[in-house]
Every structure is written in structure tokens, then in C-alpha cells.
C-alpha positions as CSV (number, residue, x, y, z in Angstrom):
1,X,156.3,138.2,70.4
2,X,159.7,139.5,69.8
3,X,161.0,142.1,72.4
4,X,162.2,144.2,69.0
5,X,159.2,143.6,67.1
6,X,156.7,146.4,66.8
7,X,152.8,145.5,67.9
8,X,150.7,144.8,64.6
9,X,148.4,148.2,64.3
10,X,144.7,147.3,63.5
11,X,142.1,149.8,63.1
12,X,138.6,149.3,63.1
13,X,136.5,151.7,60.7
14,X,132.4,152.6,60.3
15,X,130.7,155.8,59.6
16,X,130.5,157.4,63.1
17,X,132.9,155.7,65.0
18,X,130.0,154.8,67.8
19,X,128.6,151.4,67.0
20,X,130.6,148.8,64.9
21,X,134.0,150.4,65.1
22,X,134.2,150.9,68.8
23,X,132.7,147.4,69.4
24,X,135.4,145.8,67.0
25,X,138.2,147.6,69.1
26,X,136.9,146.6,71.9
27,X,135.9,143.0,71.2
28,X,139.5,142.6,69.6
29,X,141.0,144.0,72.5
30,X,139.7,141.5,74.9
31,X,140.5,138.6,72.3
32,X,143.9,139.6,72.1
33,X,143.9,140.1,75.5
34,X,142.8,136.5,76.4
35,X,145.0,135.1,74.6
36,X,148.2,137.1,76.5
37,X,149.3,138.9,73.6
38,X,148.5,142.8,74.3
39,X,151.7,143.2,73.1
40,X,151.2,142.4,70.3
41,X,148.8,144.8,68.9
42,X,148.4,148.0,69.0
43,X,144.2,148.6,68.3
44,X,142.3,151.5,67.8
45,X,139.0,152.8,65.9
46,X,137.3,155.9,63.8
47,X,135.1,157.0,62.0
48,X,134.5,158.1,58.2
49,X,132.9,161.0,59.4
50,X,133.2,163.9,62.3
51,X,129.7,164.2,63.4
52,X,130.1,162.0,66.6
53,X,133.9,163.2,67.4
54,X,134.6,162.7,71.3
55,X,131.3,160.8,72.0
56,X,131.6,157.5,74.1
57,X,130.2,154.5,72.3
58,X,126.5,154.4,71.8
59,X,124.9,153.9,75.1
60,X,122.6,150.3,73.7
61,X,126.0,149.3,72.3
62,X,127.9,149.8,75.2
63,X,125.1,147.9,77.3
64,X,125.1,144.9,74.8
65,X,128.7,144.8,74.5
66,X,128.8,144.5,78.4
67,X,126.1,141.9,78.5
68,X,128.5,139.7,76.9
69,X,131.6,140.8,78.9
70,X,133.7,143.1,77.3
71,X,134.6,146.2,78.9
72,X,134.0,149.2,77.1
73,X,136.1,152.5,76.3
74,X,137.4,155.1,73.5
75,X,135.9,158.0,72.0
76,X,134.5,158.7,68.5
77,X,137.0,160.5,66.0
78,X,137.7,160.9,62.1
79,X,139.8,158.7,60.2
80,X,143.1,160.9,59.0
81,X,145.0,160.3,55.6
82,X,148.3,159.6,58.3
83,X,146.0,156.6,59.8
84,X,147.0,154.9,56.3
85,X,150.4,154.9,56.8
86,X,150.1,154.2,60.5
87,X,148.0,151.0,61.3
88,X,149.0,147.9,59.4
89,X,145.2,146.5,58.6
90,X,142.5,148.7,58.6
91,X,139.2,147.1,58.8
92,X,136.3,148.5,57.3
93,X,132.3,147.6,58.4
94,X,130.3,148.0,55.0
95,X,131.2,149.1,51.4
96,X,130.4,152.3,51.6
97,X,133.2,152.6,54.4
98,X,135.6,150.7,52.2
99,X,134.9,153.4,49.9
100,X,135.6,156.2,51.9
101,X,138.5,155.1,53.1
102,X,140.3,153.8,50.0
103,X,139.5,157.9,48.6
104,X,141.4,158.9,51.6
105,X,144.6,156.7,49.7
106,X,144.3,158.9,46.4
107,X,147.5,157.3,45.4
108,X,146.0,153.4,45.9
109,X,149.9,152.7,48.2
110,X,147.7,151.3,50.9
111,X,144.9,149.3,49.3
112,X,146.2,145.9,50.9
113,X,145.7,146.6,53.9
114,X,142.2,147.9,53.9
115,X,140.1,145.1,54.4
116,X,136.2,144.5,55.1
117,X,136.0,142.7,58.5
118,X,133.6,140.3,56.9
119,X,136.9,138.4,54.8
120,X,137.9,137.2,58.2
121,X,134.9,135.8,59.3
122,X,134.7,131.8,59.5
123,X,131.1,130.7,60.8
124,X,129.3,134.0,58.8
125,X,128.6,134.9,55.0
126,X,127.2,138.1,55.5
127,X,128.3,141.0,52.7
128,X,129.0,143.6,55.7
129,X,128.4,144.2,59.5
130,X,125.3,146.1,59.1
131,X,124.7,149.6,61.0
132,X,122.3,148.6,63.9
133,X,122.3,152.2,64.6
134,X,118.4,153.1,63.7
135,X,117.4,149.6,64.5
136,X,116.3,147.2,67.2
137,X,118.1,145.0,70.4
138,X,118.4,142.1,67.5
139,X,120.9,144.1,65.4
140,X,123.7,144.9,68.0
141,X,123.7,141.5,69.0
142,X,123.7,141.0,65.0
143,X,126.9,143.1,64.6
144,X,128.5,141.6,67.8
145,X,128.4,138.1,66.6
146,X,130.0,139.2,62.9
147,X,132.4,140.7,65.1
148,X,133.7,138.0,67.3
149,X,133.8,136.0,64.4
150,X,135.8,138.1,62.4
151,X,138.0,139.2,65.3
152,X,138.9,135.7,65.8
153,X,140.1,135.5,62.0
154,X,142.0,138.5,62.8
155,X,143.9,137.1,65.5
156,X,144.1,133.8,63.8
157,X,146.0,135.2,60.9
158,X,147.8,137.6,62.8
């Protein structure tokens, strides 16, 4: 990257910021980190919602995200209408996040660069990355496998 180029900001959106989001920030910061180009990106997450604000990740996805070797950090917090302006691709886990977040652009100048995850994805068809949240082992590994395949199309195209 070029020393006067600013780092691309990407942030990663779901309901409650404790699941998908925080998984795809920190999936996508390893990725980018294995390939030696923290700099860059600049990668964050939230959520559409405040219930969950400060709370770590969820505790069965930080244990699955560590069973397949990603470190795990951040805190839960609320999507703001100045996160529009400020992150260059905002990527969103189902439609009714997509939703959300395109009301929070009443004025539709940043509807380009909110994207479902699920475009970049190569090997998987899915329509979303599905909330494993009141669900079983097989659904976090379920929304960690959408993830690293749509985090690699990230940094692909990016």
C-alpha cells in the first residue's frame, strides 16, 4: 500500500453486534493480517441495535471462532448515522440488517457501499449468514464458513 493512502474502512454489521459481526471483524482481521496488509484496512463491527452494547462476543462464538484459530476481541455497540460516512464498505449479515442500515442513510448518498457479505462469497449461495444465536454448535460453524468465504472475496477485491 501507499505510504499516503488511507486504510480501506470495512465494517461488519448484524443485529446485536455479538455473533456474525464480531466474527467477520475478526475473521477479516486475521485474513488481512496473513496476507501482511494490516495497513491496509482499517476493520471494525456493530450492531443495528443497543441491547448488547459493551458485551464481549458471545461466549460459543468466541470458543468456535478459537477452534479454528482466530483470536478474538471488541465489544458490542450500535451502528451511528456518522459510521456511513466513515467506513468505505459496510457489510451487512441478513436483509433485515440491510434494511436497517440503508434507513439510517435517509438521503440514499451511501447505498453503494452497503453490501450483504453474501455478494462476496465464491464457494456459497446462501441468501444471508444466518443468526446462529438461538441455535445449535452446527450454526456457528455455519456462519463461520459464509464468513471466511466472503472475507476472502473482500480481500480479493479489495
Amino acid at each position: 500500500m501507499n505510504a499516503d493512502r488511507k486504510p480501506i474502512r470495512v465494517l461488519f454489521v448484524c443485529m446485536g453486534n455479538i455473533c456474525r459481526s464480531p466474527a467477520g471483524e475478526n475473521i477479516f482481521r486475521k485474513m488481512v493480517s496473513d496476507a501482511g496488509r494490516d495497513a491496509d484496512f482499517h476493520i471494525d463491527s456493530a450492531g443495528t441495535i443497543d441491547f448488547h452494547e459493551g458485551s464481549p462476543p458471545d461466549s460459543r462464538m468466541t470458543a468456535t471462532l478459537r477452534s479454528h484459530g482466530y483470536p478474538v476481541t471488541g465489544h458490542a455497540r450500535q451502528i451511528k448515522p456518522a459510521d456511513l460516512a466513515g467506513f468505505d464498505l459496510i457489510v451487512t449479515m441478513d436483509d433485515e440488517n440491510l434494511k436497517a442500515v440503508r434507513r439510517l442513510d435517509r438521503e440514499g448518498c451511501f447505498r453503494e457501499k452497503i453490501r450483504p457479505l453474501v455478494e462476496f462469497c465464491t464457494s456459497h449461495d446462501d441468501p444471508c449468514v444466518p443468526d446462529p444465536y438461538y441455535g445449535g454448535q452446527q450454526g456457528f460453524e455455519k456462519v463461520i464458513a459464509l464468513l471466511e468465504d466472503g472475507c476472502r472475496g473482500i480481500l480479493g477485491r479489495y
